[in-house]
C-alpha positions in Angstrom: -6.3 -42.5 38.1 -9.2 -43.3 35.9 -10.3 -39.3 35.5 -6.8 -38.8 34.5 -6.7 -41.3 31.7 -10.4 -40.2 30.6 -9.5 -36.7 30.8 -6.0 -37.6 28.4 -8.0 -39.9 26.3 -10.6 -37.5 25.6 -8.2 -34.7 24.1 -6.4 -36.9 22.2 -10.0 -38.0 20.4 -9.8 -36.7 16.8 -13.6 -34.6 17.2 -11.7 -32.7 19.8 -8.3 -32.5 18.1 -10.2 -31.4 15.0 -12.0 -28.8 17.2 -8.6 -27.0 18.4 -7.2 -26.9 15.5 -10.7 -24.9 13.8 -9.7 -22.4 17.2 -6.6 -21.7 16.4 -7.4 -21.4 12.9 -10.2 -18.7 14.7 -7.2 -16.9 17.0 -5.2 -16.8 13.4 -7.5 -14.8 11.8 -6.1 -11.3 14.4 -3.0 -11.3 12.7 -4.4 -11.5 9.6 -6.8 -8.6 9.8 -3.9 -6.7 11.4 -2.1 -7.6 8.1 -5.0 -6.1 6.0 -4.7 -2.8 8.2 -1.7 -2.4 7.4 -2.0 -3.1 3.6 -4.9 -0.5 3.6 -2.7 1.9 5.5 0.6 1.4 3.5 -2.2 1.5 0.2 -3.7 5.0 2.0 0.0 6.7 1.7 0.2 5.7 -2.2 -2.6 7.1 -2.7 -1.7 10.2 -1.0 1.7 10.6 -2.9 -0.6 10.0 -6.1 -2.4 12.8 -5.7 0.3 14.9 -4.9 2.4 14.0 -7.4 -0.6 14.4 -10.3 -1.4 17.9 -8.9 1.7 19.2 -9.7 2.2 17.9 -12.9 -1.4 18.3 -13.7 -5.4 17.0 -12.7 -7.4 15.3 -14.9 -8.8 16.5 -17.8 -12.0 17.2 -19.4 -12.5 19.8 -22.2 -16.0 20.9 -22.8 -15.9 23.3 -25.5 -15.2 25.7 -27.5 -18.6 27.4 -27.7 -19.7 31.0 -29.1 -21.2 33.0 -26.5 -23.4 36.0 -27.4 -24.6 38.3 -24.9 -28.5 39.5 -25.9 -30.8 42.5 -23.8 -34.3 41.6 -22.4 -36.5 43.8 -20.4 -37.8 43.6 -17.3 -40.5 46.3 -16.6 -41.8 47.0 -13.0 -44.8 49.5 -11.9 -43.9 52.2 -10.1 -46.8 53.6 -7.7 -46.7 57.1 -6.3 -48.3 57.7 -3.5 -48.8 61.3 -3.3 -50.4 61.7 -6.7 -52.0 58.2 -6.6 -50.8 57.8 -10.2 -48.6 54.7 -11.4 -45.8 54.2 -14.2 -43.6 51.9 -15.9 -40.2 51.6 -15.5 -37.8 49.6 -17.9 -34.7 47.8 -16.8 -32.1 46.2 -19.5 -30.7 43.1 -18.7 -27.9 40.9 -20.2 -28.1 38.0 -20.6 -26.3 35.2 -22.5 -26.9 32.7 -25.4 -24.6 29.7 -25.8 -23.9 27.9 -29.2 -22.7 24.7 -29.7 -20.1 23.3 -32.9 -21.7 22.3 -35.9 -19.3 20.2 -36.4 -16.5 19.3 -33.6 -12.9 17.1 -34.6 -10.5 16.6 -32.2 -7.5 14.5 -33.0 -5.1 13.5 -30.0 -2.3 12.3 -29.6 -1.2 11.1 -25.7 2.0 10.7 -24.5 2.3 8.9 -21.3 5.4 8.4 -18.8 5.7 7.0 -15.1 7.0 8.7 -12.1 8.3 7.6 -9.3 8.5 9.0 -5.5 10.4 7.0 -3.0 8.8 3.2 -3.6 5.3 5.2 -5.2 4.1 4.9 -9.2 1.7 6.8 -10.7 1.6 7.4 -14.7 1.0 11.0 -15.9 0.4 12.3 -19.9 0.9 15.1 -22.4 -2.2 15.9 -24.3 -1.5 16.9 -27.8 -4.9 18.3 -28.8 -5.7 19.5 -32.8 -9.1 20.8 -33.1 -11.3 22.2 -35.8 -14.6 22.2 -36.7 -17.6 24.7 -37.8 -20.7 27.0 -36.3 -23.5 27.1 -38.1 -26.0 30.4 -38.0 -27.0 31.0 -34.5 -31.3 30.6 -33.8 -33.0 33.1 -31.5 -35.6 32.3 -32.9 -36.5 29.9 -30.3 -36.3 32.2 -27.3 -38.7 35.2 -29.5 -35.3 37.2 -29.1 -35.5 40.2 -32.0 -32.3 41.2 -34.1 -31.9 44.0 -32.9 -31.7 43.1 -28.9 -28.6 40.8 -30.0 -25.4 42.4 -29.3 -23.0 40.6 -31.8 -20.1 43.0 -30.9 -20.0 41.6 -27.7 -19.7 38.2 -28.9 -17.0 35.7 -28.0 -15.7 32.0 -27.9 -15.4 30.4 -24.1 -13.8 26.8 -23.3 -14.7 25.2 -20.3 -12.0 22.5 -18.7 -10.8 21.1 -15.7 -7.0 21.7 -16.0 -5.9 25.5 -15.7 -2.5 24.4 -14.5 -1.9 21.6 -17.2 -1.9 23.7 -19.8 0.9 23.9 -21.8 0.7 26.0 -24.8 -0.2 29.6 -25.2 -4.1 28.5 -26.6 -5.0 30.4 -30.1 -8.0 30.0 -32.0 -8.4 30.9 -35.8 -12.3 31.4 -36.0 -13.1 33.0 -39.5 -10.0 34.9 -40.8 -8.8 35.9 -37.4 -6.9 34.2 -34.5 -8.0 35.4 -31.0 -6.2 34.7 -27.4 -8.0 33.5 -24.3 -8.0 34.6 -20.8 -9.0 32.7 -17.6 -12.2 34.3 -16.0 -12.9 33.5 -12.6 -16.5 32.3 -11.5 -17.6 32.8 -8.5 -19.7 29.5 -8.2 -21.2 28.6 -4.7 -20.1 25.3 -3.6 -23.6 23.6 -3.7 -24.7 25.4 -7.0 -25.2 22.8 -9.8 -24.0 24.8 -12.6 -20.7 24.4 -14.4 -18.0 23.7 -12.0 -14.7 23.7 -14.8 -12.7 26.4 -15.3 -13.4 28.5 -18.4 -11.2 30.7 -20.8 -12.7 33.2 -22.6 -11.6 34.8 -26.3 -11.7 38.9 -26.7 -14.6 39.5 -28.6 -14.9 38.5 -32.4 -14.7 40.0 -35.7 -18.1 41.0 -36.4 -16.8 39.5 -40.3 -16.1 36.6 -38.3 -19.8 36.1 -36.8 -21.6 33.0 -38.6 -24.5 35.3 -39.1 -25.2 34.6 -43.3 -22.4 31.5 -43.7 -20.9 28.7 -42.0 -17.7 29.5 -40.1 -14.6 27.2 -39.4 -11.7 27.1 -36.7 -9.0 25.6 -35.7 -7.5 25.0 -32.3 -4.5 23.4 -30.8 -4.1 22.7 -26.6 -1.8 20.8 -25.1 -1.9 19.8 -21.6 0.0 17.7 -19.0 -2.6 15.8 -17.2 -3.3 12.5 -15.2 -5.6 9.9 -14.8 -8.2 11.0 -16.6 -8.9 12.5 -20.1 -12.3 12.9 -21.3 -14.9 15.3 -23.3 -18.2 16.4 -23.8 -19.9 15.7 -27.3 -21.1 19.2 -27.9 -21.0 19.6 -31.6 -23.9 17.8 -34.0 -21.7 15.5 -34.7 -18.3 15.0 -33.1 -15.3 12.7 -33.9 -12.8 11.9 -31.0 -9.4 10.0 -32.8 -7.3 9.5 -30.1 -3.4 7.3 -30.3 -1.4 6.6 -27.4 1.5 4.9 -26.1 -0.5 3.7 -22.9 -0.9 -0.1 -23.2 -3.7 -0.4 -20.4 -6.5 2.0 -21.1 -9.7 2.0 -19.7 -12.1 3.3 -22.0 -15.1 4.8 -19.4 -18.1 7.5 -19.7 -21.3 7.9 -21.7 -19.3 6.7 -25.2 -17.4 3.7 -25.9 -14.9 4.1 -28.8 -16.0 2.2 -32.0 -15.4 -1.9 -32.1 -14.2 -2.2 -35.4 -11.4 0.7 -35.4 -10.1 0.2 -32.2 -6.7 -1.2 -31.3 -5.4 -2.2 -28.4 -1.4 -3.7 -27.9 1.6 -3.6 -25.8 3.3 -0.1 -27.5 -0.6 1.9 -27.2 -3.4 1.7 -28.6 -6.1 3.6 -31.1 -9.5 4.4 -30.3 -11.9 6.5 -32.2 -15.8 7.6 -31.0 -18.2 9.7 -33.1 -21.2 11.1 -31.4 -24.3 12.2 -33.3 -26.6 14.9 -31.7 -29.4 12.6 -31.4 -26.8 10.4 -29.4 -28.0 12.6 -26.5 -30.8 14.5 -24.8 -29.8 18.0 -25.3 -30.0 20.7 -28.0 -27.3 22.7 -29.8 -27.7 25.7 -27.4 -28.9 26.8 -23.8 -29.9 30.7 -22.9 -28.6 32.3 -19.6 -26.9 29.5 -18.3 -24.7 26.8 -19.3 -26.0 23.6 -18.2 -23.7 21.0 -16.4 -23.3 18.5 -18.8 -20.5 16.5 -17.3 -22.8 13.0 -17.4 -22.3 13.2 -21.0 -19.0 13.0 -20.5 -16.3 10.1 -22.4 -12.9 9.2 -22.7 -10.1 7.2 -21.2 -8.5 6.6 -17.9 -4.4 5.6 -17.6 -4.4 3.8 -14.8 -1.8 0.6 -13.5 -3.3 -2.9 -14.2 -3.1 -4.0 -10.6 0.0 -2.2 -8.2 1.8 -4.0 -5.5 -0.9 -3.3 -2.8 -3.9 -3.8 -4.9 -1.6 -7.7 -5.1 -0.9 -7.8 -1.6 -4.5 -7.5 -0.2 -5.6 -9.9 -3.2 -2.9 -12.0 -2.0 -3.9 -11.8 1.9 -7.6 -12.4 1.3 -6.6 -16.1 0.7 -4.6 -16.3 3.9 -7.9 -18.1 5.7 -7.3 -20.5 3.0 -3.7 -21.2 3.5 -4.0 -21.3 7.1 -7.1 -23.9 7.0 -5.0 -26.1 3.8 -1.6 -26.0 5.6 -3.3 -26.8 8.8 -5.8 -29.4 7.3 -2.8 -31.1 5.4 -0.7 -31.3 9.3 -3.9 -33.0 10.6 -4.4 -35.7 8.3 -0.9 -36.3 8.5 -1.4 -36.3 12.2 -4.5 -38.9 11.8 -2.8 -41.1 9.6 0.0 -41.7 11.0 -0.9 -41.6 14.7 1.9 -38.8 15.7 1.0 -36.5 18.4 0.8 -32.5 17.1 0.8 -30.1 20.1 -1.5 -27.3 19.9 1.4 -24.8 20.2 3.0 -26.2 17.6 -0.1 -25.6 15.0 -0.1 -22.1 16.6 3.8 -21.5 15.4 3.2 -22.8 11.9 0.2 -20.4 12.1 2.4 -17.0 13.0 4.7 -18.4 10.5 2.2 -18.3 7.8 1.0 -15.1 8.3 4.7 -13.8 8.3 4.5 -14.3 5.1 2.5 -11.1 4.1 4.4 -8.7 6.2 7.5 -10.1 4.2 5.7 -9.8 1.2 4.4 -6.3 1.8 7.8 -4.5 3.3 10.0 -6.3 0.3 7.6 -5.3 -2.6 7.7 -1.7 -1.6 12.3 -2.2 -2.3 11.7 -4.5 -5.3 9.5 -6.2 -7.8 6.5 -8.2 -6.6 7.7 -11.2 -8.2 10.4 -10.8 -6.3 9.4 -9.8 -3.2 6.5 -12.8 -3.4 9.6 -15.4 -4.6 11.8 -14.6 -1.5 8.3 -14.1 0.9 7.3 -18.0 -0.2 11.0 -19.6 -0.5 11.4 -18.1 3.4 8.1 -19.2 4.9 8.0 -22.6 2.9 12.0 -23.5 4.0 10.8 -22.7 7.4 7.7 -24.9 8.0 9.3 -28.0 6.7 12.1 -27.1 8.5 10.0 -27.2 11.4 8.0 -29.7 10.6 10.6 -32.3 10.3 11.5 -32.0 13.8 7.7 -32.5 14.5 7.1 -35.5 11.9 10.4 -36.8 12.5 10.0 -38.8 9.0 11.3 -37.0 6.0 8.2 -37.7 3.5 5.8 -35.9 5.4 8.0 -32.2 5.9 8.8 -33.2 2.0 4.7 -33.3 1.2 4.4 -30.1 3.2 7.1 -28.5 1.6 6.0 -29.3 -1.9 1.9 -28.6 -1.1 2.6 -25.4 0.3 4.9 -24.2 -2.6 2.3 -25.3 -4.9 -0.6 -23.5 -2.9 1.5 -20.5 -3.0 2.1 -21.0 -6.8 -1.9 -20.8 -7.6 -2.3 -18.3 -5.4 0.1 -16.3 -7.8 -0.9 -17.1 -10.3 -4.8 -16.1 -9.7 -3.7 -12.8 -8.4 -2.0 -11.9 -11.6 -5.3 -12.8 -13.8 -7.9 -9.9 -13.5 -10.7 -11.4 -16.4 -10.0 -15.5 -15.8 -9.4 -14.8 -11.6 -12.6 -16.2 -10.3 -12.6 -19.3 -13.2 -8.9 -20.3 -12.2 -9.5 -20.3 -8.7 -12.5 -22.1 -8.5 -11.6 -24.9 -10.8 -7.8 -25.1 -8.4 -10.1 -25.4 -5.4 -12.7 -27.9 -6.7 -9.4 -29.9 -7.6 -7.4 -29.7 -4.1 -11.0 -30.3 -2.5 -11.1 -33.6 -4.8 -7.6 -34.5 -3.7 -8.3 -34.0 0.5 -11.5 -36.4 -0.3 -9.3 -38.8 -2.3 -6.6 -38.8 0.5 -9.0 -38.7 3.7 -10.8 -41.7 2.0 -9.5 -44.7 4.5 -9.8 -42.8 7.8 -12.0 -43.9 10.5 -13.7 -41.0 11.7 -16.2 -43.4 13.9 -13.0 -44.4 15.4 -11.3 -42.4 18.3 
């Protein structure tokens, strides 16, 4: 009889009590990570209709030209031995090879145009590119490279634009260089997959005027593109100097790349935003030409990227990472409660309002993908809060305590909401909440007798 009572008064000791209850807070932590799997999984499908929906209205883009490209001979001699009359001659072999010449000047003003789409319960925002460019080539040096006048075939000489996004173009392209306007083609490269040289698409102008050529004088042109893209729209500072103006109706950009738009111009509010960059050639480590190849010069890259603030799952999983906290509180809170007022809890019972809490996020994921977050997180809390103190008034039996639990766990939920919106202030606002609900479990756990089982 005496085992009995030892053995009944020894789980009903508070260190014990206390240690079942950090178990089941253990066992919760499954369900959770199942919840996260799925929130990955459900986030792994958006993605997916992302992508499909941008390739078809159009990639990225990144414009990295125009640039005059002028084809030159060299010479490669080899020795030819014969063997029968033990004499040996020279043999001469032309070879093309190309120069490339960069924009003495290079403006390009944009305007961008953005719109969402939808597929099924999927978002991903997509823009039109409205591209006016001009600028100027100065004399090309081949000089340099010991290349004579006369191995410089100017006839052959044409303009090439290297971009990422064929398929978003929009606009039959047509450059005025000089007094002459001149179509583009796509060319196709055979690049190997490994090779580091230029991996962007590149259209190519019929070759120029020979009037045209900025052999003596400076020559302008003029370019307009337009192009349906997504994501991404940057460029590569080729000229001496280049100026970027861009205006949009995007309201979050993210301004990314080698360049940052200037301080002082830029302009940022809910109907778009402004943003201009100006790169000087001593802004970077390369020269205003290259000779047989062009180099890959994508790390110089700059621009913007249109992207959502924060979409339902990137709120969901930011939402479910502070389900060990809600657990531990809700079940921390049912425990002093316990303590205090000397009313048995079953372990089953903790496990219940456990399973109940972690309902929450599957109600919270499956409604947001039908309605609004807000939404979907008002009804997800009002359902999981009505049912714990539902629940635990048949446990406490007293109506203040399912009262207090009702009220602290719409409140928890209400900071947790309210962090989850903040992206720059996240971190500050939730440590300061927690410093203050720590304060308040020390305040309120003050009088217990923890020497006392």
């Amino acid at each position: 009889m005496n085992r009995k009572t030892q053995k009944t008064t020894f789980f009903k000791t508070t260190t014990v009590k206390m240690l079942i209850v950090g178990v089941l807070i253990l066992v919760l932590l499954i369900p959770l990570s199942y919840i996260k799997g799925l929130i990955s999984e459900r986030s792994f499908r958006q993605l997916n209709v992302v992508h499909e929906i941008n390739e078809k209205w159009g990639k990225e883009v990144s414009l990295y030209g125009p640039i005059l490209k002028i084809p030159y001979k060299t010479y490669d001699e080899t020795i030819i031995y014969n063997e029968k009359t033990k004499t040996s001659h020279k043999e001469q072999k032309v070879v093309i090879e190309y120069a490339y010449f960069f924009p003495e000047r290079l403006n390009n003003n944009i305007h961008v145009d953005s719109e969402s789409l939808h597929r099924n319960n999927y978002e991903t925002v997509v823009y039109t590119a409205n591209m006016n460019i001009k600028g100027s080539f100065s004399m090309p040096d081949f000089s340099t490279k010991g290349i004579k006048d006369d191995a410089i075939m100017w006839d052959k000489a044409r303009v090439i634009i290297n971009t990422s996004n064929l398929k978003g173009i929009k606009n039959e392209v047509i450059l005025n260089f000089g007094a002459n306007d001149y179509s583009f083609e796509p060319v196709f490269k055979n690049t190997p997959i490994n090779s580091k040289l230029l991996k962007l698409d590149t259209l190519e102008s019929n070759h120029l005027d020979q009037n045209d050529l900025p052999i003596d004088k400076e020559i302008n042109f003029t370019l307009q593109i337009s192009y349906n893209g997504s994501e991404r729209l940057s460029f590569i500072p080729i000229g001496k100097i280049t100026d970027i103006a861009m205006t949009s109706d995007w309201h979050t950009p993210s301004f990314s790349g080698a360049y940052l738009p200037d301080d002082k111009s830029k302009e940022i509010t809910p109907n778009g935003f402004k943003a201009n960059w100006k790169v000087l050639h001593i802004n970077r480590s390369f020269s205003q030409n290259a000779f047989k190849w062009l180099p890959n010069l994508q790390e110089y890259a700059f621009g913007v990227n249109f992207i959502l603030p924060i979409d339902e799952y990137q709120k969901s999983e930011r939402s479910a990472k502070y389900g060990y906290l809600v657990i531990a509180l809700t079940f921390l809170i049912f425990f002093l409660i316990q303590t205090m007022s000397k009313i048995h809890i079953h372990p089953f019972q903790y496990l219940m309002i456990g399973l109940a809490l972690t309902m929450f996020y599957t109600l919270l994921i499956s409604i947001s993908e039908h309605s609004s977050f807000l939404k979907a997180y008002f009804i997800a809390t009002t359902s999981v809060v009505l049912l714990i103190t539902a629940y635990a008034k048949t446990i406490l039996k007293k109506i203040k305590f399912p009262l207090f639990i009702g009220v602290s766990l719409t409140g928890l939920y209400i900071f947790i909401f309210i962090i989850i919106q903040l992206e720059n202030y996240a971190l500050l606002v939730g440590s300061i909440g927690l410093f203050l609900i720590l304060a308040a479990i020390m305040f309120a756990s003050r009088k217990i007798d923890w020497n006392h089982d």
